[in-house]
PAFI-450680 format. One line per 4 residues: number of its first residue (from 0); their letters; for each residue x, y negated, z negated of C-alpha. Coordinates in nm, 4 decimals, always signed. Layout:
residues N
NUM) a) X:Y:Z  ...
This chain:
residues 259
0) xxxx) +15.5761:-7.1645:-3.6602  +15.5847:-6.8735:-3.4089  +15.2463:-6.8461:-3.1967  +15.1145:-6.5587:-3.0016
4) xxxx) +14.8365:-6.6025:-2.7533  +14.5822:-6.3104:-2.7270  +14.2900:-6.2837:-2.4695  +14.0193:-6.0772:-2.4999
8) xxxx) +13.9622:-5.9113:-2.1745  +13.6959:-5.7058:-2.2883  +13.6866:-5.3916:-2.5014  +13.9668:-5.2619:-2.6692
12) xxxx) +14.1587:-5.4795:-2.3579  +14.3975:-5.7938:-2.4617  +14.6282:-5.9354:-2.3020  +14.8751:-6.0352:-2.5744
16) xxxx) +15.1634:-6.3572:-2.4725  +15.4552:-6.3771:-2.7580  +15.7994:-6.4818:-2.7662  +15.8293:-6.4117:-2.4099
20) xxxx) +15.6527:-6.1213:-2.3841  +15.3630:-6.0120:-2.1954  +15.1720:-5.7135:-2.3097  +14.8188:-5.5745:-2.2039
24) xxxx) +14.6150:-5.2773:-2.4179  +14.4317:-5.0496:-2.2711  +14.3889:-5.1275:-1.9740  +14.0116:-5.1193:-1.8730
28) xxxx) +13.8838:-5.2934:-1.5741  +13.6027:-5.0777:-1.3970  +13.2698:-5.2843:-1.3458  +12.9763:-5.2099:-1.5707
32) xxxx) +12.6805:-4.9532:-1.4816  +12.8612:-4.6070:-1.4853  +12.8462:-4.3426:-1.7154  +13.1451:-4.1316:-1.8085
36) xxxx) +13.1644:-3.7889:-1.9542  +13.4183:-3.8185:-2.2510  +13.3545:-3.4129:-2.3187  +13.2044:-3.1696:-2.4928
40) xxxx) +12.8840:-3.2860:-2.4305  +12.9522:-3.6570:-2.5056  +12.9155:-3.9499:-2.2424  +12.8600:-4.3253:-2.2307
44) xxxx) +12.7590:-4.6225:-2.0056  +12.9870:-4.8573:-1.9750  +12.7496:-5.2144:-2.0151  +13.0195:-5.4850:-1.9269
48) xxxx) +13.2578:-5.5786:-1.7384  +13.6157:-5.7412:-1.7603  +13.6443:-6.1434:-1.8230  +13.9508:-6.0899:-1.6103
52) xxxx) +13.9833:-5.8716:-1.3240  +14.3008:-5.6747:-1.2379  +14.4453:-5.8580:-0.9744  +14.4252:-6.1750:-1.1686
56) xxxx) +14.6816:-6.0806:-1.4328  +15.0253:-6.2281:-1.4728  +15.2905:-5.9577:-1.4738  +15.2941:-5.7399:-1.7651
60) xxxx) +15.6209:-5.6469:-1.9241  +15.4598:-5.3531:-2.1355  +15.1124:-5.1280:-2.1521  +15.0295:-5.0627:-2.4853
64) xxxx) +14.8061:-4.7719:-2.4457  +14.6348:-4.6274:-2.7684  +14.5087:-4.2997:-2.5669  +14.4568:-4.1962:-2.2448
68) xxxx) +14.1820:-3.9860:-2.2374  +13.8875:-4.1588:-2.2862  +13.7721:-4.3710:-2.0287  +13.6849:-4.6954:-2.2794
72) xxxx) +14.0736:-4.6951:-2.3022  +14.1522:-4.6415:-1.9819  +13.9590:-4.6078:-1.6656  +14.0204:-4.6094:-1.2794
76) xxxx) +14.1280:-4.9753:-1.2230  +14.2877:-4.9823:-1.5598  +14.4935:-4.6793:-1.4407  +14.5946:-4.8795:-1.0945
80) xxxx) +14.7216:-5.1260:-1.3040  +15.0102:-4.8797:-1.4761  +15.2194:-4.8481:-1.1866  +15.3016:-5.2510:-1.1400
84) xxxx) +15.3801:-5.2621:-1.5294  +15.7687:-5.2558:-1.6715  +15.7424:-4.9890:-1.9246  +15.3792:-4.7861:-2.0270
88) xxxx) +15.4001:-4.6736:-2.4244  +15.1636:-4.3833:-2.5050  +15.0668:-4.0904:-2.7163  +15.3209:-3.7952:-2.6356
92) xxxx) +15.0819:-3.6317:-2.4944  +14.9865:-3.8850:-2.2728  +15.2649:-3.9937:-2.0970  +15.3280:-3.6330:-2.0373
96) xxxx) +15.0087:-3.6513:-1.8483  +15.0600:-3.9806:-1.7081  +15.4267:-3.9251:-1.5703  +15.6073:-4.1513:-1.4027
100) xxxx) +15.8236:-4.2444:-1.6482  +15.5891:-4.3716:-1.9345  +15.6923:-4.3808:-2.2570  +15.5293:-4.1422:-2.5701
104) xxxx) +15.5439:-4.2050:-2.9078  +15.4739:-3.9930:-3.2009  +15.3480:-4.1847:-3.5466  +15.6261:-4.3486:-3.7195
108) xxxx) +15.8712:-4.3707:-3.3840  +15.9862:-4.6444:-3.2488  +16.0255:-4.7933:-2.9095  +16.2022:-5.1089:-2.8899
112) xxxx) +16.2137:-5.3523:-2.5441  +16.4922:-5.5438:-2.4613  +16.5483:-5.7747:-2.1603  +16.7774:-6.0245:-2.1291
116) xxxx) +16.7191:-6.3821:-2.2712  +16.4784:-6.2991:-2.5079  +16.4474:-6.1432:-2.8371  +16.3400:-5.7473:-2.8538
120) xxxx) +16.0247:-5.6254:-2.9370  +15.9978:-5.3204:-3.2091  +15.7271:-5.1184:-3.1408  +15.6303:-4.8748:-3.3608
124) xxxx) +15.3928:-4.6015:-3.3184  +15.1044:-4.6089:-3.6435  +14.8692:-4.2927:-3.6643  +14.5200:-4.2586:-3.5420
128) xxxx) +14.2508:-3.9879:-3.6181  +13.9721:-4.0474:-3.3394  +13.6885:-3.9082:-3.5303  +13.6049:-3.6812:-3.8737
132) xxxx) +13.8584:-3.4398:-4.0083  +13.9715:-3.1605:-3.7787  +13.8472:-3.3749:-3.4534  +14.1886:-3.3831:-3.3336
136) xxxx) +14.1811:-3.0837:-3.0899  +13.8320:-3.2359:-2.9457  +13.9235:-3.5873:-2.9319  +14.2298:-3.5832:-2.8316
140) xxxx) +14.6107:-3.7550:-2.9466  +14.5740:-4.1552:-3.0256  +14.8297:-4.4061:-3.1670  +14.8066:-4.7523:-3.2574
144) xxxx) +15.1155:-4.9923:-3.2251  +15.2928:-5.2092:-3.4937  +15.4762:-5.5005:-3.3116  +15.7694:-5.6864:-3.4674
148) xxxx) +16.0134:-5.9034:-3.3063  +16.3106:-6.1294:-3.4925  +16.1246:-6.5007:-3.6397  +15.7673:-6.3807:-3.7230
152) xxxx) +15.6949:-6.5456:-4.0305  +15.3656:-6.3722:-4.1503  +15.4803:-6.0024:-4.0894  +15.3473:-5.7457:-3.7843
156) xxxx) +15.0931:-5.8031:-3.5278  +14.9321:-5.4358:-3.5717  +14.6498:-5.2945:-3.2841  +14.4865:-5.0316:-3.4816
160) xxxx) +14.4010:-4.8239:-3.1836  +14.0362:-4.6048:-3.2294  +14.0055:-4.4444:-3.5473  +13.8033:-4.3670:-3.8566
164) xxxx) +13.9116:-4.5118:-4.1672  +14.1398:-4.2683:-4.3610  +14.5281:-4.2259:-4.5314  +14.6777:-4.2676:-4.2476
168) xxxx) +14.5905:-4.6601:-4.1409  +14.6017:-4.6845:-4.5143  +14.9628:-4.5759:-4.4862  +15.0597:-4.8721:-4.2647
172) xxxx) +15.0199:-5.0995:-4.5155  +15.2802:-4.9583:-4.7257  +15.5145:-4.9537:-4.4382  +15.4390:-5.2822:-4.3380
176) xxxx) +15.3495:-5.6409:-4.4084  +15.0742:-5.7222:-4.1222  +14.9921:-6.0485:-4.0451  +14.7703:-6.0624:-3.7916
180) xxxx) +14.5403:-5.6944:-3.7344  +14.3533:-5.6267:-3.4060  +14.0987:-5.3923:-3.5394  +13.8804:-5.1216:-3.3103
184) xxxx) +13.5578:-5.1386:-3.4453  +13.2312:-5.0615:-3.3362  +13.1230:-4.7207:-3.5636  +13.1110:-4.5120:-3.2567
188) xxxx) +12.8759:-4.2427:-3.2420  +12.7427:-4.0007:-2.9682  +12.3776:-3.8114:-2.9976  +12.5757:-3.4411:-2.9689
192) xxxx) +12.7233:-3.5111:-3.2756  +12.4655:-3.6653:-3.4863  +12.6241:-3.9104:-3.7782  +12.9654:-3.8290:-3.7328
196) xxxx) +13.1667:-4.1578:-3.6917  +13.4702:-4.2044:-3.4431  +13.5789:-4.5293:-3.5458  +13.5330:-4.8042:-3.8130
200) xxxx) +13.2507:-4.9959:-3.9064  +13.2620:-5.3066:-4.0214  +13.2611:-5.1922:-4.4064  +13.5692:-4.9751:-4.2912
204) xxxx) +13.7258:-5.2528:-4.1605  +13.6523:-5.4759:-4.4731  +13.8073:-5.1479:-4.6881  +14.1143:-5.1557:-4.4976
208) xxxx) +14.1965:-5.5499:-4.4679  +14.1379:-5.5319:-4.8518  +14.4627:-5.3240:-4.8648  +14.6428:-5.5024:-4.6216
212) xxxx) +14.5805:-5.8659:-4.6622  +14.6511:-5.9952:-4.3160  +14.6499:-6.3583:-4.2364  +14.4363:-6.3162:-3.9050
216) xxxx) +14.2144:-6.0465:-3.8397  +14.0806:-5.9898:-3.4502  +13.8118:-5.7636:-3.3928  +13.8249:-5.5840:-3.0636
220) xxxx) +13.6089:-5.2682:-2.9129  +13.2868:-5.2930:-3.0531  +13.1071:-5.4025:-2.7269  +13.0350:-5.3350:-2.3940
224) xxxx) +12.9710:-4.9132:-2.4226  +12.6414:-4.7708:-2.4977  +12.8296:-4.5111:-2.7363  +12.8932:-4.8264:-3.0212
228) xxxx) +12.6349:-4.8324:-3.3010  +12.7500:-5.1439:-3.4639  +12.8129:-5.4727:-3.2691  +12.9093:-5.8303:-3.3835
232) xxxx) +12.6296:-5.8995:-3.6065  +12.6529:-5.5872:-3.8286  +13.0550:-5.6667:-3.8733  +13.0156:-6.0005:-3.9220
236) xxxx) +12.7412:-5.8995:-4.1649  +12.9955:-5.6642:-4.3463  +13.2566:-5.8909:-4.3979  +13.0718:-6.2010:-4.4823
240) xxxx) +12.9832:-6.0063:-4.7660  +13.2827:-5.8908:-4.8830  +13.5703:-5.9258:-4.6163  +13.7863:-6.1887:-4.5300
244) xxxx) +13.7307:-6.4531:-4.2206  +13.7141:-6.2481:-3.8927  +13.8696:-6.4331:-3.5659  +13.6770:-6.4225:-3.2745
248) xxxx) +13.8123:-6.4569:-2.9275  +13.5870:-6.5642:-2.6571  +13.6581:-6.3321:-2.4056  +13.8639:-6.4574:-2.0912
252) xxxx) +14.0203:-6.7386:-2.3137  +14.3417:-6.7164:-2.4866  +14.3334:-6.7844:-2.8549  +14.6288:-6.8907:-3.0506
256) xxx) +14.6932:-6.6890:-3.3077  +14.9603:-6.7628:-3.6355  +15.2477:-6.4932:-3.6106
């Protein structure tokens, strides 16, 4: 049986060991106390801090980077961190911001890495839509990533990247067989925009799994920012109730995960 080992660094950032491979999401390592603007008259307080810091990372063959704009994604010392990795994958957008040879992705494209001696990665680009309809032009572009490599037995390892629940995610379960889902949680909202919802609560995330049926699911990014309305109790809450078993990974610690 093919393992992958995932740590939860904190946030929406894992650092995820398979096959060979060593990958790291959004990269976010600032300490906690600051407050970023994320615009348009929305900010948050960042209340944690990593379970690993930068410098203690192994080297990372990949940054899987679900947006770059938002500081919960991606802040200073996650953005240090870039430089010293093999290959960043992005939204288009982003890596046109981000230079230096990073790598963007529209939904639906792939990006494959190779090296030799091991087995290559398929990575493909899933959409994202950071907040209510028509949001994109405030919030910005976001992706999530669908990994698949030759051997995995219960189908993709998908990172859902921040979204709302809507046809798009839906759509990657008709593309693909997930196995194990790393789901962005937290029902995020801000005060300028009253009840509008910029990513999935724990009843969206028990909506969605019910479509895909994964083996494993992770939650991730539903912590550690004031702008989160809904942490571990209310999703645990939600899918006790309805959802299947949630994995938790104790942040810091790797947890072995079936792939």
């Amino acid at each position: 049986m093919t393992e992958a080992h995932i740590t939860h660094i904190g946030g929406p950032t894992t650092l995820i060991e398979v096959d060979g491979w060593r990958l790291l999401t959004d990269p976010t390592f600032d300490p906690p106390g600051r407050r970023y603007a994320f615009g348009w008259g929305s900010a948050s307080r960042k209340l944690a801090g990593p379970a690993i810091a930068a410098d203690e990372l192994p080297p990372i063959d990949a940054v899987l980077l679900t947006h770059d704009q938002h500081a919960d994604n991606l802040d200073d010392a996650g953005r240090a961190v870039l430089p010293s990795a093999g290959t960043v994958i992005t939204t288009f957008s982003g890596a046109a911001r981000l230079g230096g040879g990073a790598v963007g992705l529209r939904p639906w494209s792939v990006h494959s890495l190779r090296r030799p001696g091991r087995s290559p990665l398929e990575i493909t680009a899933t959409p994202c839509r950071h907040g209510p309809p028509l949001s994109g032009r405030i919030t910005g572009e976001v992706i999530g990533f669908a990994l698949r490599w030759p051997g995995q037995e219960h189908g993709a390892l998908w990172i859902t990247g921040d979204s709302v629940l809507y046809g798009g995610l839906r759509e990657v379960g008709t593309r693909f067989d997930v196995g194990t889902v790393l789901l962005h949680l937290g029902g995020v909202q801000f005060g300028v925009s009253g009840t509008l919802r910029y990513t999935m609560t724990g009843a969206d995330g028990v909506e969605l799994c019910s479509l895909l049926k994964p083996r494993t699911v992770v939650p991730v990014h539903y912590e550690g920012w004031s702008h989160f309305r809904q942490g571990r109790d209310g999703i645990e809450a939600a899918f006790s109730a309805a959802g299947p078993e949630l994995t938790w990974l104790e942040p810091g610690k790797p947890g072995t995960v079936p792939i």
